[in-house]
Biotite code that builds the C-alpha atoms (Angstrom):
import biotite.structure as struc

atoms = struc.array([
    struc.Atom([0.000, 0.000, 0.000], chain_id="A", res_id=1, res_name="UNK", atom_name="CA", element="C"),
    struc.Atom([1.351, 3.041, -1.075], chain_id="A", res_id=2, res_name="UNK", atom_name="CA", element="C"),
    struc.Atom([1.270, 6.283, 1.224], chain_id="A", res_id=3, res_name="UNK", atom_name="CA", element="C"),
    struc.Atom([0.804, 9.623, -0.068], chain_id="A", res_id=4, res_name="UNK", atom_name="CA", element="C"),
    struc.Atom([1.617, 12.829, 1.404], chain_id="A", res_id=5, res_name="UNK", atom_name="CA", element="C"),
    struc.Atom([-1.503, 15.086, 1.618], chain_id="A", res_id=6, res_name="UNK", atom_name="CA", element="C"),
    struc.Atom([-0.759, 18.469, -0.086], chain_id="A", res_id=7, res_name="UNK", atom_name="CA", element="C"),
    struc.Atom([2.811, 17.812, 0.745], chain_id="A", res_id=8, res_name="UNK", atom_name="CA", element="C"),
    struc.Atom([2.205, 16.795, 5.004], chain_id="A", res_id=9, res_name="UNK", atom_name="CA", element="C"),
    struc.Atom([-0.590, 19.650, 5.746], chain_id="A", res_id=10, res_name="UNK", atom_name="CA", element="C"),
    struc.Atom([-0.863, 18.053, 9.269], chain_id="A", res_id=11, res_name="UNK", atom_name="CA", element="C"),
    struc.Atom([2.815, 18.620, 9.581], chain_id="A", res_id=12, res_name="UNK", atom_name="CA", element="C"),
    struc.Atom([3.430, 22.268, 7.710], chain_id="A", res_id=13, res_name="UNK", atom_name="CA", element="C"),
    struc.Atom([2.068, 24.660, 5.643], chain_id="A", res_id=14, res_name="UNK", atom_name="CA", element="C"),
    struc.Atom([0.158, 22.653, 2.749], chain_id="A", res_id=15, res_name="UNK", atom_name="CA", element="C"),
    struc.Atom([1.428, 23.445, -0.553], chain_id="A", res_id=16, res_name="UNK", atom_name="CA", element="C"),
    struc.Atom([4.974, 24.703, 0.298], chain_id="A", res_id=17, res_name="UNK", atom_name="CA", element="C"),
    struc.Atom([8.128, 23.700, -0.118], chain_id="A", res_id=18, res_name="UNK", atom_name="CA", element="C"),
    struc.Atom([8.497, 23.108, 3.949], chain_id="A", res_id=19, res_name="UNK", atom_name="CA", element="C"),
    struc.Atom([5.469, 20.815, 3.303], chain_id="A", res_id=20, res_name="UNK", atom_name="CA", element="C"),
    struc.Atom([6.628, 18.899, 0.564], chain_id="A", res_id=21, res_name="UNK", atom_name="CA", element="C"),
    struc.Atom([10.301, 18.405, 2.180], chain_id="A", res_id=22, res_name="UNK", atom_name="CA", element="C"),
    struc.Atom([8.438, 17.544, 5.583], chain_id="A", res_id=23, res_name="UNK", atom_name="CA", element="C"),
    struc.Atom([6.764, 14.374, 3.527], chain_id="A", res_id=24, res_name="UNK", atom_name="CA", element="C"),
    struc.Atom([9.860, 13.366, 1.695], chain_id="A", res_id=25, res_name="UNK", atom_name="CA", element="C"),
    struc.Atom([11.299, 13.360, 5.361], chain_id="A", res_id=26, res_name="UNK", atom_name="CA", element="C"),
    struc.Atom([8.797, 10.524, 6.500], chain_id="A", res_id=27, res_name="UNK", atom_name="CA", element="C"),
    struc.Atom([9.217, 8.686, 3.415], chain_id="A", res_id=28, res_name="UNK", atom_name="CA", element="C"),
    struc.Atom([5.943, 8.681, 1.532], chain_id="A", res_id=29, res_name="UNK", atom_name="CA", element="C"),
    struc.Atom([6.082, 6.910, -1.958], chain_id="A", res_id=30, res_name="UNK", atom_name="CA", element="C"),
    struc.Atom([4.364, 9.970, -3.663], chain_id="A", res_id=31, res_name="UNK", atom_name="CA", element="C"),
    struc.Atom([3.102, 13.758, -2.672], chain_id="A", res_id=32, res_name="UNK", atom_name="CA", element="C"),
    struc.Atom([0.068, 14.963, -3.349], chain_id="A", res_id=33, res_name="UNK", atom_name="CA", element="C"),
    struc.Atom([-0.565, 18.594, -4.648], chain_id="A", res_id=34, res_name="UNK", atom_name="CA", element="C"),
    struc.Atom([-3.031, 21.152, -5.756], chain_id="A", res_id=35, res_name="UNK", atom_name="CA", element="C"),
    struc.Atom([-2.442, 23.100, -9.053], chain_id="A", res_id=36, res_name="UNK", atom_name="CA", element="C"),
    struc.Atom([-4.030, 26.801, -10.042], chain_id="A", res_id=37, res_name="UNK", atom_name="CA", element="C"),
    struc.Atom([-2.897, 29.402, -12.405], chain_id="A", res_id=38, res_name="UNK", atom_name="CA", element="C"),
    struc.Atom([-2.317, 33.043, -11.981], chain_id="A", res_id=39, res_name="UNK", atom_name="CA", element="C"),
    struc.Atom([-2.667, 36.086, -14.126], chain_id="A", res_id=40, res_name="UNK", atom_name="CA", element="C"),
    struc.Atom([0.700, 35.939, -15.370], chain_id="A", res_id=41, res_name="UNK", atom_name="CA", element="C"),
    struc.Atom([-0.282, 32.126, -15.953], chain_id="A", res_id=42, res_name="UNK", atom_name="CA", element="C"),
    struc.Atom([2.278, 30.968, -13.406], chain_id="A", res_id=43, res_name="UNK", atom_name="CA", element="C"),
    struc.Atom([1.260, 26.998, -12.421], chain_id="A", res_id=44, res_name="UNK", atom_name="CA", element="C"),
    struc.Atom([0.983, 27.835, -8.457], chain_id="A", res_id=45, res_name="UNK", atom_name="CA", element="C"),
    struc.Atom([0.756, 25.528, -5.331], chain_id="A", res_id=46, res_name="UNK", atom_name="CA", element="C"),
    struc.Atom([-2.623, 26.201, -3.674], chain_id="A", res_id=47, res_name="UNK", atom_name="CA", element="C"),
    struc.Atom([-5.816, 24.421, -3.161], chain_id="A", res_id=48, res_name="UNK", atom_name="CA", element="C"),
    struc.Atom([-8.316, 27.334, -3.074], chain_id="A", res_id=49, res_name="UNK", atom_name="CA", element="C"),
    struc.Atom([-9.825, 29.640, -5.990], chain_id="A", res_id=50, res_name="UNK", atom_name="CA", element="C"),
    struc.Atom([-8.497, 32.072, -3.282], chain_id="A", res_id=51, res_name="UNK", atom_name="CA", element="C"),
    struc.Atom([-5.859, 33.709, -1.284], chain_id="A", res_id=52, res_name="UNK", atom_name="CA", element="C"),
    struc.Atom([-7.434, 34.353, 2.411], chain_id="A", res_id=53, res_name="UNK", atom_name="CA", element="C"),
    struc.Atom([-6.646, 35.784, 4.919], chain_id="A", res_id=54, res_name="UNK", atom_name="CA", element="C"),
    struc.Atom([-6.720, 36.027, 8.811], chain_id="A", res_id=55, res_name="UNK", atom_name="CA", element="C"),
    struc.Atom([-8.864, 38.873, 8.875], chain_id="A", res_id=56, res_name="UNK", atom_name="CA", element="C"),
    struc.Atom([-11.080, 37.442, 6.066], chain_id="A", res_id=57, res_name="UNK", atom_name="CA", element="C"),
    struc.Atom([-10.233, 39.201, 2.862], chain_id="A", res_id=58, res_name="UNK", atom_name="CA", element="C"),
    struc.Atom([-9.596, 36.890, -0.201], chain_id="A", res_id=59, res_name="UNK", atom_name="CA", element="C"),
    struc.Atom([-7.995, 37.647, -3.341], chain_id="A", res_id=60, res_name="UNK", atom_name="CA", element="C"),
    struc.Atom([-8.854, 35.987, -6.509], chain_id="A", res_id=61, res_name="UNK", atom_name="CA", element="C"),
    struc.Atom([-5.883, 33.828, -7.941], chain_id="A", res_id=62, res_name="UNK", atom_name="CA", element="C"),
    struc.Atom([-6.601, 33.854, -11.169], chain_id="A", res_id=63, res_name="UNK", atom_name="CA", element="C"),
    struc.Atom([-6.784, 37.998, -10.853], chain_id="A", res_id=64, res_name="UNK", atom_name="CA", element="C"),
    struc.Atom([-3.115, 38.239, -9.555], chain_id="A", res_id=65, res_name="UNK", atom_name="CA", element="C"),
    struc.Atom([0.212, 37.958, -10.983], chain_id="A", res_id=66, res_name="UNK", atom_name="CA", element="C"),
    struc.Atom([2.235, 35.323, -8.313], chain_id="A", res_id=67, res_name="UNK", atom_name="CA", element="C"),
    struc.Atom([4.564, 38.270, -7.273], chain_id="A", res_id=68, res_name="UNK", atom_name="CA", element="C"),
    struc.Atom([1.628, 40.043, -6.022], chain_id="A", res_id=69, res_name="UNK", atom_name="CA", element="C"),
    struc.Atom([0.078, 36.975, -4.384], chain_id="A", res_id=70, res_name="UNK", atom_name="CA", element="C"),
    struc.Atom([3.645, 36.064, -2.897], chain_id="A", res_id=71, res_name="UNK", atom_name="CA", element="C"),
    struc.Atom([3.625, 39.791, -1.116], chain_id="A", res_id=72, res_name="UNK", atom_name="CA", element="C"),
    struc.Atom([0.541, 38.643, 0.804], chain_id="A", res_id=73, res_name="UNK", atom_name="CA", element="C"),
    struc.Atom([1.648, 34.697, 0.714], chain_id="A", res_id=74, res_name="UNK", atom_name="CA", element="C"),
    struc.Atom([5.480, 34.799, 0.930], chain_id="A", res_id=75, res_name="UNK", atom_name="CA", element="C"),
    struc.Atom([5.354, 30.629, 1.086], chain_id="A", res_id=76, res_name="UNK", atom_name="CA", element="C"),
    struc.Atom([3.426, 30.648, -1.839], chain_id="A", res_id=77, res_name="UNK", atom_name="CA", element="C"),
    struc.Atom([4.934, 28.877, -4.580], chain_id="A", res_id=78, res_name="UNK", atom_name="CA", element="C"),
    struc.Atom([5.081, 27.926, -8.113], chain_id="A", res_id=79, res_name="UNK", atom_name="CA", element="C"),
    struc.Atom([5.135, 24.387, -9.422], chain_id="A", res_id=80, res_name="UNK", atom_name="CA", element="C"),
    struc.Atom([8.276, 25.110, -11.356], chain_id="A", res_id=81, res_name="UNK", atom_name="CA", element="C"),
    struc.Atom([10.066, 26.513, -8.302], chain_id="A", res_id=82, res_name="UNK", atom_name="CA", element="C"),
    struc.Atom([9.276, 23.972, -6.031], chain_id="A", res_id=83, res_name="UNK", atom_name="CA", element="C"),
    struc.Atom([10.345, 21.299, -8.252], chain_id="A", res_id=84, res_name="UNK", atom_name="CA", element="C"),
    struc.Atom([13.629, 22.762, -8.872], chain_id="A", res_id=85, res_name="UNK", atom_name="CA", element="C"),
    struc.Atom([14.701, 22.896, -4.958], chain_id="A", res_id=86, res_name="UNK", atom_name="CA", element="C"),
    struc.Atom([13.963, 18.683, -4.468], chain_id="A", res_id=87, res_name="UNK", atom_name="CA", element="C"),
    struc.Atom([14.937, 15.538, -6.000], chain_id="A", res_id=88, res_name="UNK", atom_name="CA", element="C"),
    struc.Atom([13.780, 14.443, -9.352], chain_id="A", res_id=89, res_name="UNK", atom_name="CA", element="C"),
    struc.Atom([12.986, 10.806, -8.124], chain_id="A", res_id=90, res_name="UNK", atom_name="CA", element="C"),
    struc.Atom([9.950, 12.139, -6.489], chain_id="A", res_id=91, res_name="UNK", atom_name="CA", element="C"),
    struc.Atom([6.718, 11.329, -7.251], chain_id="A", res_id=92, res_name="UNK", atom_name="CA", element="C"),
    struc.Atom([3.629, 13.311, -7.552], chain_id="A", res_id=93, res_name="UNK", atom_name="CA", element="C"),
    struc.Atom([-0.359, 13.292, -7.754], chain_id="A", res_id=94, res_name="UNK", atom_name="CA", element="C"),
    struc.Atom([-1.056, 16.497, -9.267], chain_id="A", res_id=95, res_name="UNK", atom_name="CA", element="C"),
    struc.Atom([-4.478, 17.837, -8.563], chain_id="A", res_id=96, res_name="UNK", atom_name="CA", element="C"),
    struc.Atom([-5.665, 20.477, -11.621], chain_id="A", res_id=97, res_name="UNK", atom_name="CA", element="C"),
    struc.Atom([-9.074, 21.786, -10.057], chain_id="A", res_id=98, res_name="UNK", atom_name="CA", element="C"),
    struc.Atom([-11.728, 22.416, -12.496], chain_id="A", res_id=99, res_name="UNK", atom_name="CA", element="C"),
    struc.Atom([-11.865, 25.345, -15.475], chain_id="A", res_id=100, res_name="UNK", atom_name="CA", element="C"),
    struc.Atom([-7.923, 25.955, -14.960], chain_id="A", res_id=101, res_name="UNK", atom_name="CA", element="C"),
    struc.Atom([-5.909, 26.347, -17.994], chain_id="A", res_id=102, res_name="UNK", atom_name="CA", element="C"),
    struc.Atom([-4.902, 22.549, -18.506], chain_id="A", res_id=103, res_name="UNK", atom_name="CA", element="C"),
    struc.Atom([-3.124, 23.563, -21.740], chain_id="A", res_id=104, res_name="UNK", atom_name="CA", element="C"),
    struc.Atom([-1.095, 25.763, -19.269], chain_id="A", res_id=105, res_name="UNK", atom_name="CA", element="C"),
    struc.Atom([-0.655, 22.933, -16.932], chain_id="A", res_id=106, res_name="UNK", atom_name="CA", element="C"),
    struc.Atom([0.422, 20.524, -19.811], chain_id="A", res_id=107, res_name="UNK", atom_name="CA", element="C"),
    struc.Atom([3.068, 23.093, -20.881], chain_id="A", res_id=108, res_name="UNK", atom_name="CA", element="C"),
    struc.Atom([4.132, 23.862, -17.952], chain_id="A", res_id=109, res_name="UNK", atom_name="CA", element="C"),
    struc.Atom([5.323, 20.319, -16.939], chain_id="A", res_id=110, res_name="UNK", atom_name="CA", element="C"),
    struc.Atom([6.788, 19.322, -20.033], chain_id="A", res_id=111, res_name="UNK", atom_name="CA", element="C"),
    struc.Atom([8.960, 22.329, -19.707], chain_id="A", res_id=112, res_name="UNK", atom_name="CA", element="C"),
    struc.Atom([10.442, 20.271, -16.612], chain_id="A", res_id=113, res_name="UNK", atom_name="CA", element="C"),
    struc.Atom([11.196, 17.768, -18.505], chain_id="A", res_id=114, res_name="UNK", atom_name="CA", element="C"),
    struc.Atom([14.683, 19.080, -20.033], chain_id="A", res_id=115, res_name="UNK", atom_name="CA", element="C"),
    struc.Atom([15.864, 19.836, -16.356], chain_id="A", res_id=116, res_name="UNK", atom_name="CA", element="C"),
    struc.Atom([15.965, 16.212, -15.353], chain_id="A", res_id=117, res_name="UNK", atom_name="CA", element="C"),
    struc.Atom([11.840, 15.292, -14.747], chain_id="A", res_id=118, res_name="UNK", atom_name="CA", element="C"),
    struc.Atom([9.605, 12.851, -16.593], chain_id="A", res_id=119, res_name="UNK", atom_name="CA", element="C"),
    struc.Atom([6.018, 12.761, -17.766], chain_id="A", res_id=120, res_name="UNK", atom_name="CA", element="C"),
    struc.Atom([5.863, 9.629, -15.552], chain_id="A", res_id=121, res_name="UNK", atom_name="CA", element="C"),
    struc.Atom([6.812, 11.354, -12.866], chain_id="A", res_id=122, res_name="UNK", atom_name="CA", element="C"),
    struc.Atom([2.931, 13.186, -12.037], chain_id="A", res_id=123, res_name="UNK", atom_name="CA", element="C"),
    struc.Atom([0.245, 11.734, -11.757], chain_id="A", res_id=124, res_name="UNK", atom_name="CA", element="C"),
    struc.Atom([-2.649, 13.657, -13.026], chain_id="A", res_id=125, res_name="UNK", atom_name="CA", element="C"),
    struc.Atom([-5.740, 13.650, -11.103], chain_id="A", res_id=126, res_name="UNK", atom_name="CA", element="C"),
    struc.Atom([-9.278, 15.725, -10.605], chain_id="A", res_id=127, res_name="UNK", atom_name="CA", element="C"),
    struc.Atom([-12.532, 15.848, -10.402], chain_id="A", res_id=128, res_name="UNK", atom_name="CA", element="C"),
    struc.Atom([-13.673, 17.489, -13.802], chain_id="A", res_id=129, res_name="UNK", atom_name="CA", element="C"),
    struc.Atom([-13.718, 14.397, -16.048], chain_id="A", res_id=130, res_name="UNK", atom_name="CA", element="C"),
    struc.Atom([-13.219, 17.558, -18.641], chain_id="A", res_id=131, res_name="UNK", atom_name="CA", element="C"),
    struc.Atom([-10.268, 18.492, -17.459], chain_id="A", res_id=132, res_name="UNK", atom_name="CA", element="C"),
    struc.Atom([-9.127, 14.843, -17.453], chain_id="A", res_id=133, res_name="UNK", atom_name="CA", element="C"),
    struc.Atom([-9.928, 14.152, -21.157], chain_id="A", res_id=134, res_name="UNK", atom_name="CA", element="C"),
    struc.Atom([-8.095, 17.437, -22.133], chain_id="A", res_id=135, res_name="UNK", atom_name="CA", element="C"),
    struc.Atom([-4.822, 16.481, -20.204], chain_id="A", res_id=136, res_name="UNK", atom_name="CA", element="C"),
    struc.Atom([-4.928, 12.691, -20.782], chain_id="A", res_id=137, res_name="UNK", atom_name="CA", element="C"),
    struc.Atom([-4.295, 13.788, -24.855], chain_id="A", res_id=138, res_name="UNK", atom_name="CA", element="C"),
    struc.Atom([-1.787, 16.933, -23.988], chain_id="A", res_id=139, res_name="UNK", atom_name="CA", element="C"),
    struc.Atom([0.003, 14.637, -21.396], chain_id="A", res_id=140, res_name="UNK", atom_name="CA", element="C"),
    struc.Atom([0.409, 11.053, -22.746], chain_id="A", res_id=141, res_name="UNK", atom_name="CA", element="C"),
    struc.Atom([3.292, 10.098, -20.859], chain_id="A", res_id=142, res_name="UNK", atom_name="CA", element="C"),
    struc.Atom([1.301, 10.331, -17.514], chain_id="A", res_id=143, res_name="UNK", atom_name="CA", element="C"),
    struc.Atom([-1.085, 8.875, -15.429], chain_id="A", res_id=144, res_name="UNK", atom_name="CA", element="C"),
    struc.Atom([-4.627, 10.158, -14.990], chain_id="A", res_id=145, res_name="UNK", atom_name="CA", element="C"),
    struc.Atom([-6.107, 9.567, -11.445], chain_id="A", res_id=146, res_name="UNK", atom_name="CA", element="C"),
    struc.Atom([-9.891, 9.918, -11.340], chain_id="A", res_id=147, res_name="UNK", atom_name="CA", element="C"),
    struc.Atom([-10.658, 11.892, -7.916], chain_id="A", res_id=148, res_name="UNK", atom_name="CA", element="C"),
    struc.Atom([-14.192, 10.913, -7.227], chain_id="A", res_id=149, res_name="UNK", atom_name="CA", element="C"),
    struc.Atom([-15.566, 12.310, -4.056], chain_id="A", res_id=150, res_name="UNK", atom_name="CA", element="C"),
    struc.Atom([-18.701, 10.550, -4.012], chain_id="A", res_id=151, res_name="UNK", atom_name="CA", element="C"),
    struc.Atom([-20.107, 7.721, -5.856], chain_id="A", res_id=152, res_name="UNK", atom_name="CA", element="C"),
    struc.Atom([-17.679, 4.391, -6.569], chain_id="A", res_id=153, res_name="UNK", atom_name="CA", element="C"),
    struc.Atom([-20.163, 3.782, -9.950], chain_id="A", res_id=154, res_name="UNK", atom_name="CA", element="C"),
    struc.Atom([-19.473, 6.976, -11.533], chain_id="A", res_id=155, res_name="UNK", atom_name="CA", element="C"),
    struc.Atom([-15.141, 6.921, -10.741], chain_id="A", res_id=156, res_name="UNK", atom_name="CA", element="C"),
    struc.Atom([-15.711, 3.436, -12.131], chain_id="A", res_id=157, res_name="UNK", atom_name="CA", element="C"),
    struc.Atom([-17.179, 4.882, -15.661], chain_id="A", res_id=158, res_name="UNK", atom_name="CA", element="C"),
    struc.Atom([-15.273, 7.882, -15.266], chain_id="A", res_id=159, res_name="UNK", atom_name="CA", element="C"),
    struc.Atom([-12.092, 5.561, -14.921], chain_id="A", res_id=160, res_name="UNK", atom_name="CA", element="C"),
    struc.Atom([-13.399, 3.098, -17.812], chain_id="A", res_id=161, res_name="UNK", atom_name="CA", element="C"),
    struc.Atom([-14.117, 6.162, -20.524], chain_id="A", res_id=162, res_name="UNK", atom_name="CA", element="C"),
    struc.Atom([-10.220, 7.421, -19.763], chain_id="A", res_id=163, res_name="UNK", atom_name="CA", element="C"),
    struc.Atom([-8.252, 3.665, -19.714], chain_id="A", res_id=164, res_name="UNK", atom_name="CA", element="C"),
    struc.Atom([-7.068, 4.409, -16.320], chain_id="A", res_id=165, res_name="UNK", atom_name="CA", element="C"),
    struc.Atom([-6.586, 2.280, -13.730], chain_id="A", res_id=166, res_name="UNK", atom_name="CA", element="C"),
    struc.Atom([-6.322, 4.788, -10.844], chain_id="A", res_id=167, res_name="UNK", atom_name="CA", element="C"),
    struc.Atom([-9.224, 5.859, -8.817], chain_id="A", res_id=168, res_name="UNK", atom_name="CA", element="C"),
    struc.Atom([-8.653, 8.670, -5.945], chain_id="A", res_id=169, res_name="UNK", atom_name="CA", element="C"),
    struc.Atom([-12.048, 8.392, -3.647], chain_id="A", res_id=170, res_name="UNK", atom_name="CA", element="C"),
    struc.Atom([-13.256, 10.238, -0.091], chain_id="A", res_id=171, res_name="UNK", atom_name="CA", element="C"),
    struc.Atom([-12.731, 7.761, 2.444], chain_id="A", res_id=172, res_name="UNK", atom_name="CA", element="C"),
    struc.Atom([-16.003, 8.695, 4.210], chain_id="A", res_id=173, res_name="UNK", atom_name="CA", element="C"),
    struc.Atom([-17.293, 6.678, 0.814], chain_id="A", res_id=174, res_name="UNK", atom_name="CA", element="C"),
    struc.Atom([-15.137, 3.730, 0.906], chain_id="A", res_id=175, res_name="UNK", atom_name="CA", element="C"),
    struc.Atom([-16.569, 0.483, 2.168], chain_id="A", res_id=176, res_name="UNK", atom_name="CA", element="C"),
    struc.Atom([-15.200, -3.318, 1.800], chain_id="A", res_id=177, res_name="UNK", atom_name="CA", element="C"),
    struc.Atom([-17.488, -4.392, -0.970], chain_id="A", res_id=178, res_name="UNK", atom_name="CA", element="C"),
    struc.Atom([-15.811, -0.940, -2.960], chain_id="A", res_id=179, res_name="UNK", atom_name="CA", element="C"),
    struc.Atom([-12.596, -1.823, -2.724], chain_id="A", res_id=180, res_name="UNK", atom_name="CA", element="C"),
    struc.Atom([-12.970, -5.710, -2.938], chain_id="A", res_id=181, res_name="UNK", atom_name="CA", element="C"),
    struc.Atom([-14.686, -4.777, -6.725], chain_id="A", res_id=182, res_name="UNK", atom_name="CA", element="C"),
    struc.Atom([-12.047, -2.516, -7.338], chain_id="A", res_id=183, res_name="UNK", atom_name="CA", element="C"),
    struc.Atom([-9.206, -4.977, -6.941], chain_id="A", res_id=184, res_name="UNK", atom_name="CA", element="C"),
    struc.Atom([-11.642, -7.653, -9.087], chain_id="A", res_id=185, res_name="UNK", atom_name="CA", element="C"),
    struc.Atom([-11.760, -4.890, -11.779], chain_id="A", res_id=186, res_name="UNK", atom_name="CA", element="C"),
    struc.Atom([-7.954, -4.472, -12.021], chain_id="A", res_id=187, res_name="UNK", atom_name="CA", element="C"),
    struc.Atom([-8.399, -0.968, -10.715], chain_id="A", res_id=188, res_name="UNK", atom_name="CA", element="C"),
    struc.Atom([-5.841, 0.745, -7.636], chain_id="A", res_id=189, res_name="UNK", atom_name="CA", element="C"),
    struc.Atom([-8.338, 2.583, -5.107], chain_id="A", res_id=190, res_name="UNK", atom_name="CA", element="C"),
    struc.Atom([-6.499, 5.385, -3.074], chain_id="A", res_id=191, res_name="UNK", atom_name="CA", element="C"),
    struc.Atom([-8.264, 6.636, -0.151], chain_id="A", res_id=192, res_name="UNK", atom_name="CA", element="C"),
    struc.Atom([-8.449, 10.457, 0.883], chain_id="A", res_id=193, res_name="UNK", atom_name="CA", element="C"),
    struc.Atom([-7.617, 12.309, 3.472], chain_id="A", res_id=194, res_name="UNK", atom_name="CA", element="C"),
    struc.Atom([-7.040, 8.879, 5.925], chain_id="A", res_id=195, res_name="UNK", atom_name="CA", element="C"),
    struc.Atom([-5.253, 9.635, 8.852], chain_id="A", res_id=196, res_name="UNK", atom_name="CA", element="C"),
    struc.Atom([-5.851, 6.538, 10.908], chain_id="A", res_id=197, res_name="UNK", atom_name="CA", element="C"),
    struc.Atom([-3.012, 3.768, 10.651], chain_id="A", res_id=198, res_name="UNK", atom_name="CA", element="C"),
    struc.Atom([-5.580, 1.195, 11.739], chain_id="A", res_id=199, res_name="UNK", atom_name="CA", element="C"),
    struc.Atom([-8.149, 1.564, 9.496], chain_id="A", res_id=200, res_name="UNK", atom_name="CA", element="C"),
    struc.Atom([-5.655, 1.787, 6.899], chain_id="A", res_id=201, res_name="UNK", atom_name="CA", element="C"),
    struc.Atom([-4.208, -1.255, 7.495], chain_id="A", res_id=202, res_name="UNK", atom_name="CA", element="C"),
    struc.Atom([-7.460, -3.356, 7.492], chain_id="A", res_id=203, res_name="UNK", atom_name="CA", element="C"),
    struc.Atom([-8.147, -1.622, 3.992], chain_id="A", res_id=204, res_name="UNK", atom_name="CA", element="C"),
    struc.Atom([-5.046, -2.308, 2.787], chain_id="A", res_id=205, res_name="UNK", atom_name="CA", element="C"),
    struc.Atom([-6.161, -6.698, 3.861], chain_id="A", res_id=206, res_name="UNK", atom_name="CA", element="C"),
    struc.Atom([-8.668, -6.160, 1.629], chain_id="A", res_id=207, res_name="UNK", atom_name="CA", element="C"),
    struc.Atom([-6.952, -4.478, -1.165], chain_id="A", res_id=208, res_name="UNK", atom_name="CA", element="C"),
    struc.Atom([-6.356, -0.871, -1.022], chain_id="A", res_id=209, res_name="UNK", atom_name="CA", element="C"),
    struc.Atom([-3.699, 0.321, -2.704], chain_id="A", res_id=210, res_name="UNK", atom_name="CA", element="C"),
    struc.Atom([-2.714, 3.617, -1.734], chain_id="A", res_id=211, res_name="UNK", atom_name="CA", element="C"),
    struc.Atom([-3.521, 6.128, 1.502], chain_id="A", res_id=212, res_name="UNK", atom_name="CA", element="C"),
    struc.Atom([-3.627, 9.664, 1.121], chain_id="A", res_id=213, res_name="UNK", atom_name="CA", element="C"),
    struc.Atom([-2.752, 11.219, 4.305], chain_id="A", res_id=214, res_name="UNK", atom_name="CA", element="C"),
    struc.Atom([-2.124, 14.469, 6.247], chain_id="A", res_id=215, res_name="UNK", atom_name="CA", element="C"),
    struc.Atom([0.277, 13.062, 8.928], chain_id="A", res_id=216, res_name="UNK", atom_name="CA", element="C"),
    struc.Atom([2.685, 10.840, 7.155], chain_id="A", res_id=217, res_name="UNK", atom_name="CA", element="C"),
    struc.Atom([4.811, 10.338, 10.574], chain_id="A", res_id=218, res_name="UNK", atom_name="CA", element="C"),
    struc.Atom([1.760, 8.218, 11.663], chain_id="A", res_id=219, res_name="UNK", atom_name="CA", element="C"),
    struc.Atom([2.656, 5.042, 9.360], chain_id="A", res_id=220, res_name="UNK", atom_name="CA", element="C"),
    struc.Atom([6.256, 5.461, 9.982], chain_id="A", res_id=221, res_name="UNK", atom_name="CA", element="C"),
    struc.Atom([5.342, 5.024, 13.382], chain_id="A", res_id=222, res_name="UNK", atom_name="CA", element="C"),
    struc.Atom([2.937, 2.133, 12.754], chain_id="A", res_id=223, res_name="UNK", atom_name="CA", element="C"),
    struc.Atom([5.139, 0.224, 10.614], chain_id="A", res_id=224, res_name="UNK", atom_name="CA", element="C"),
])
C-alpha cells in the first residue's frame, strides 16, 4: 500500500509549500500529493483554493493576480516550477488540476520540466472534472490520470473506464469493503483520501487498497 503525502504533510506544515513537501519526503511517503491553479501571469501555483485568504477574512482571486503580487501577501506561496527545482527528481507526484484551470497551461508547464531532469511519468494527473481529465490525458500522454471521485464508486468506475485508467482517488467517508474488494476484481488501484488513521488503513489495505492519502505521514512510519 502506497502512502501519499496530503498536499505535501498539511498536518505537519504549511500545505502546498516547499516546507510541506520536504516535511513528507522526510517521512518517506512513496508519492506527494498537490493542488495546481494558475495566476494572471499564468504561473502553475501551489494552492488548493480559488483564493488567497486571509486572517482577517479578505480573499484575493488567484486567477486575478500575478504570483509576485500573491507572494507579497503569501510569501510561502509557490510555483510548481520553483518547487520542483529545490527537491529531487525521483519524487513522485499526484497532481491535482481543479476544475476550469488552464490545462493547456498545466500541460506546458510540466513538459517544460522535462529538459531539467523530470519525466512525464513522474505526475500523476488527477481531478474531479472528467473535462479536465480528457483534455490532459491527450496533452500529457506520458502520464497517469487519477480519477478523484468524491462521491459515488459507480461513476469513478465509468469515469475511470471512458479514460483507460486504472487509478481511482475516492473520499474515504465513501469507501466500504465491498468498494474496494470490486475494485481490486476490476484491475483498478483505489487510493483513499484524506485517511489519517493507521488502523483503518491497514485493514483496507487486507482487503486491497492500494494507496492512503494522508495528512500526517509520521503516523505510518510510526505504525510500521
Amino acid at each position: 500500500m502506497k502512502i501519499i503525502g496530503h498536499r505535501g504533510a498539511k498536518g505537519l506544515s504549511s500545505e502546498n509549500t516547499l516546507s510541506s513537501i520536504n516535511k513528507a519526503l522526510h517521512h518517506h511517503v512513496d508519492l506527494v500529493e498537490l493542488d495546481l491553479r494558475v495566476t494572471k501571469d499564468d504561473q502553475v501555483i501551489l494552492h488548493h483554493d480559488k483564493f488567497l485568504k486571509l486572517e482577517n477574512g479578505k480573499r484575493y482571486l488567484i486567477k486575478d493576480y500575478p504570483l509576485a503580487k500573491l507572494m507579497e501577501i503569501k510569501p510561502d506561496l509557490i510555483s510548481l516550477t520553483s518547487a520542483l527545482n529545490k527537491i529531487s527528481k525521483d519524487t513522485r507526484f499526484i497532481l491535482e488540476v481543479k476544475p476550469r484551470e488552464d490545462t493547456a497551461l498545466i500541460a506546458a508547464t510540466i513538459k517544460k520540466l522535462v529538459p531539467s531532469g523530470w519525466h512525464e511519468h513522474s505526475f500523476i494527473i488527477g481531478s474531479k472534472s472528467q473535462n479536465s481529465l480528457r483534455q490532459l490525458d491527450k496533452l500529457l500522454p506520458g502520464s497517469k490520470m487519477a480519477i478523484i471521485e468524491p462521491w459515488f464508486g459507480l461513476r469513478a468506475y465509468l469515469r475511470a473506464k471512458e479514460l483507460k485508467s486504472n487509478l481511482i482517488v475516492m473520499n474515504q467517508r465513501n469507501i466500504w469493503y465491498g468498494l474496494i474488494k470490486a475494485s481490486r476484481f476490476a484491475g483498478l488501484e483505489l487510493y483513499a483520501y484524506t485517511l489519517n488513521n493507521p488502523r483503518k488503513a491497514k485493514l483496507w489495505q487486507k482487503w486491497g487498497l492500494s494507496g492512503v492519502i494522508t495528512d500526517f505521514p509520521d503516523l505510518y512510519e510510526q505504525s510500521k
